[in-house]
N, C-alpha and C positions, 0 to 999 in steps of 0.2 A: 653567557651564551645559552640557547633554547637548545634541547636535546629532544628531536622529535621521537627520536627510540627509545628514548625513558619515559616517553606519552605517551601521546596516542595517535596511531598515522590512519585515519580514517578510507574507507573502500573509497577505491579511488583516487585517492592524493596524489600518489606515488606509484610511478609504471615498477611493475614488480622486480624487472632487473634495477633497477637502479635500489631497489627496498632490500633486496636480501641478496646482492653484488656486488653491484659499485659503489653503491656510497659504503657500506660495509671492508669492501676490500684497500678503498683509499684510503678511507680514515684509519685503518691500522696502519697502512703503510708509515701516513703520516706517522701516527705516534709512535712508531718504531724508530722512523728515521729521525726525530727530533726529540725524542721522549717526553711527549706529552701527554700523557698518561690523563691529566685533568680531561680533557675533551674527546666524547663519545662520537661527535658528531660536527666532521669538518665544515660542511655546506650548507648549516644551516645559517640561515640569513637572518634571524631574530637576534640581536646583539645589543649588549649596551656599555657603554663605555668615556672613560673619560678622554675627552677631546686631546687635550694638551699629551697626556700617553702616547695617543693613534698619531697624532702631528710629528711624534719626536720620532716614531719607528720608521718615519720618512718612504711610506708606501709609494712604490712605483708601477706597478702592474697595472696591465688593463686588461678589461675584461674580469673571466670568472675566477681568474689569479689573485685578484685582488684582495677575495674573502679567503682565497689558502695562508697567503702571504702575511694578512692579518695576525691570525691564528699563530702561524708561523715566528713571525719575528717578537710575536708577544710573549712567548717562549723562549726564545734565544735571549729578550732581554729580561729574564727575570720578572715579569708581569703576570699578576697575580689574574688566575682563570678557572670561574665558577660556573656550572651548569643548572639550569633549570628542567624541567619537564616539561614541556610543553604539545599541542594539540595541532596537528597539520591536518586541516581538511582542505574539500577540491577547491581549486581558485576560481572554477565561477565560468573563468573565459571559452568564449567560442572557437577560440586557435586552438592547436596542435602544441603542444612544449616545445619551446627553444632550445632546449637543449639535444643535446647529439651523443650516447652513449660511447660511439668510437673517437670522434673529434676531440670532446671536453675528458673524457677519460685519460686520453693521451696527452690533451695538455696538463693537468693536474699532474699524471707521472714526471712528463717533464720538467714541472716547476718542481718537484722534489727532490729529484736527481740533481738538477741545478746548482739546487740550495744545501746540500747536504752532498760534499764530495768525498766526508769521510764516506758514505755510504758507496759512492758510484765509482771513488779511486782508490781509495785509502782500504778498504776491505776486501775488497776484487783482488786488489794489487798484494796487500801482502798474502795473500791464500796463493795467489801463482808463487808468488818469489821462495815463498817458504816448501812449498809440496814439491819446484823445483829443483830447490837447492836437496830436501831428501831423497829425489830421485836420483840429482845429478851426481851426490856421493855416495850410493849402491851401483851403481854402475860405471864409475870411476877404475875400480878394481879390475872389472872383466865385466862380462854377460850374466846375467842371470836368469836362470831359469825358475818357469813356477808351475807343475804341470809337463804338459806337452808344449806351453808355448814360454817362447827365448824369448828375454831385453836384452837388446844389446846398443851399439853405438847410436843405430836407429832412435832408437827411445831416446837415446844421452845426447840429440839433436831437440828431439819435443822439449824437455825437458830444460836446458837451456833455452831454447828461447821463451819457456814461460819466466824463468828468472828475468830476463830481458826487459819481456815484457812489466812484468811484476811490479821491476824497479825503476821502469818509467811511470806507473802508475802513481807508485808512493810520490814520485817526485811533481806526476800532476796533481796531485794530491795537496801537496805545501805549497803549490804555486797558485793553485784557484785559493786556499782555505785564505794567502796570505794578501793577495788581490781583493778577494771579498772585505777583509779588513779593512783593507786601505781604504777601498770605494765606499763603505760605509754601508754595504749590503748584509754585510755578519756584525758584532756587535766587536769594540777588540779587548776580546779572551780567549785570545788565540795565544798558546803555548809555544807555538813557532819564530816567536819573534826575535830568538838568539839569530835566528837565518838571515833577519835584515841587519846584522852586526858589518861592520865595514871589511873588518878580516876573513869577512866567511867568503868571498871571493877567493882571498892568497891559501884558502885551506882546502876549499875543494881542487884547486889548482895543482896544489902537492898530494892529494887523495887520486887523480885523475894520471900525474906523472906512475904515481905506483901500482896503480892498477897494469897501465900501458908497458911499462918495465916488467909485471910480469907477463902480459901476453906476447912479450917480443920475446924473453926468453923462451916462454915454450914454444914459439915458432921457429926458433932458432933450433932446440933439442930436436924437434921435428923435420926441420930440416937437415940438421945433423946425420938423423937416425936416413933421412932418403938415400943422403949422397952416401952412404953404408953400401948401399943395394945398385952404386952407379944410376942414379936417380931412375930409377926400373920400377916395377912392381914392390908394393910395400905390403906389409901388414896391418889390414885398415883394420882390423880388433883393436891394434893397439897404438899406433901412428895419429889415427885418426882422431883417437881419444885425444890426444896433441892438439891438432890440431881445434877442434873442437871448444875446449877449454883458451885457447888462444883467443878466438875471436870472442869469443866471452868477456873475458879480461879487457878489449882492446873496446867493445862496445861499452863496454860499464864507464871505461876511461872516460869515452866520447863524450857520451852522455852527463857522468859527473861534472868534465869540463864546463859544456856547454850550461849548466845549472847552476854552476858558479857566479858566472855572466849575470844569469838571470837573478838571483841573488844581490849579484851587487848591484844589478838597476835594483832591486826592491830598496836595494841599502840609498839609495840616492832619491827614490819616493820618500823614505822616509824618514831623511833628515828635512827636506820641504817642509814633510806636513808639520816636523817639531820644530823648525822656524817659524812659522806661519802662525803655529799654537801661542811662541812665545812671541811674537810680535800681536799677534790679538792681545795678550796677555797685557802686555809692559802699555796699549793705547788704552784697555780698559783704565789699567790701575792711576794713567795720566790723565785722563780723563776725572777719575774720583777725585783725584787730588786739588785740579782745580777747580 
């Protein structure tokens, strides 16, 4: 690949946001989000390459996605990626540039968000679930104060539902990374594939019963503690907290439930695709034989 910022970009070539902006701020995105550290310079269109490679990484994009995607999957699958230096002067033409700073900027983010969900689920998600769950066990106990100002049950509401949130994140997380797989869009090195086991259904099943077992208890203690008071006026300091932690529990259930499901369709993709393999398999080798 040509690296116009390791040459030389000639007065003119290049409108100066796009020189010391956006092509600058995408292409770290990219190497961030795919760790491709080899290339300086995602859009650059000077390229050379072996055909049979680019045929096998099964490019689908249209449009200016095309030369991200490139790049992109030539990385994911291990394909070896050299830079040159090269000279970008003006192109000569009487038009105006096709290109569109807000338009093509924002598709580029979105093909990399796309393609990289540890980035848009998997790190979003566990920073909520984890800063959640610290929160939600300091304020567990009572209130805290820091200062002049009070946490209290208030917060231990925010707070839970970023775990909520958090732990659907992770969960969209396994379900794009394990989709991508299947589809042929990621390459499969994906570490998740205990998930499409046949039993990971009957286990998040009994993961989803115990979560729901304890949110019925604590609604139940909760209720308890009301019918104390002739179901009157409570002490939401600490009732609440009950209740609180309840629905917590009972949405985790839900949620794990429901992913279980999802799991076992993946498990039923992909026994297909290893029948499929192994019937390609057994016509090749029929085929050599006679």
């Amino acid at each position: 690949m040509g690296n116009r910022f390791k040459g030389h970009i000639a007065a003119g070539a290049m409108p100066l946001t796009h020189r010391y902006f956006g092509n600058p701020f995408l292409t770290a995105i990219g190497r961030l989000f795919f760790s491709c550290t080899e290339c300086g310079d995602f859009y650059c269109g000077l390229r050379g390459f072996r055909k049979d490679k680019v045929r096998a990484l099964r490019l689908q994009s249209q449009g200016m996605e095309f030369a991200l995607e490139m790049v992109v999957k030539a990385q994911m699958h291990g394909l070896r990626i050299t830079e040159v230096p090269i000279t970008l002067s003006p192109d000569g033409r009487g038009r105006p540039p096709h290109l569109r700073w807000n338009r093509d900027g924002w598709r580029s983010l979105r093909f990399y968000l796309l393609m990289s969900p540890r980035w848009f689920f998997a790190i979003p998600g566990l920073t909520l679930l984890v800063c959640g769950m610290l929160v939600s066990i300091v304020l567990l106990p009572g209130p805290i104060s820091v200062m002049s100002i009070t946490f209290d049950y208030h917060t231990l509401m925010y707070s839970t539902s970023a775990i909520v949130l958090g732990y659907q994140s992770v969960l969209l997380f396994i379900f794009a990374k394990l989709m991508a797989t299947e589809s042929g869009l990621h390459p499969a090195t994906t570490k998740s594939w205990f998930l499409e086991q046949r039993r990971t259904l009957e286990r998040c099943i009994v993961i989803a019963i115990t979560l729901a077992a304890v949110g019925v208890v604590l609604g139940i203690i909760a209720t308890r503690q009301w019918s104390l008071v002739r179901f009157g006026n409570l002490r939401p300091a600490v009732t609440i907290r009950l209740v609180i932690c309840s629905v917590l529990f009972l949405l985790l259930s839900g949620q794990t439930f429901m992913a279980g499901f999802f799991f076992g369709f993946m498990n039923l993709v992909a026994e297909r695709r290893a029948l499929r393999a192994s019937s390609s398999h057994g016509a090749a080798e029929s085929k050599a034989d006679s």
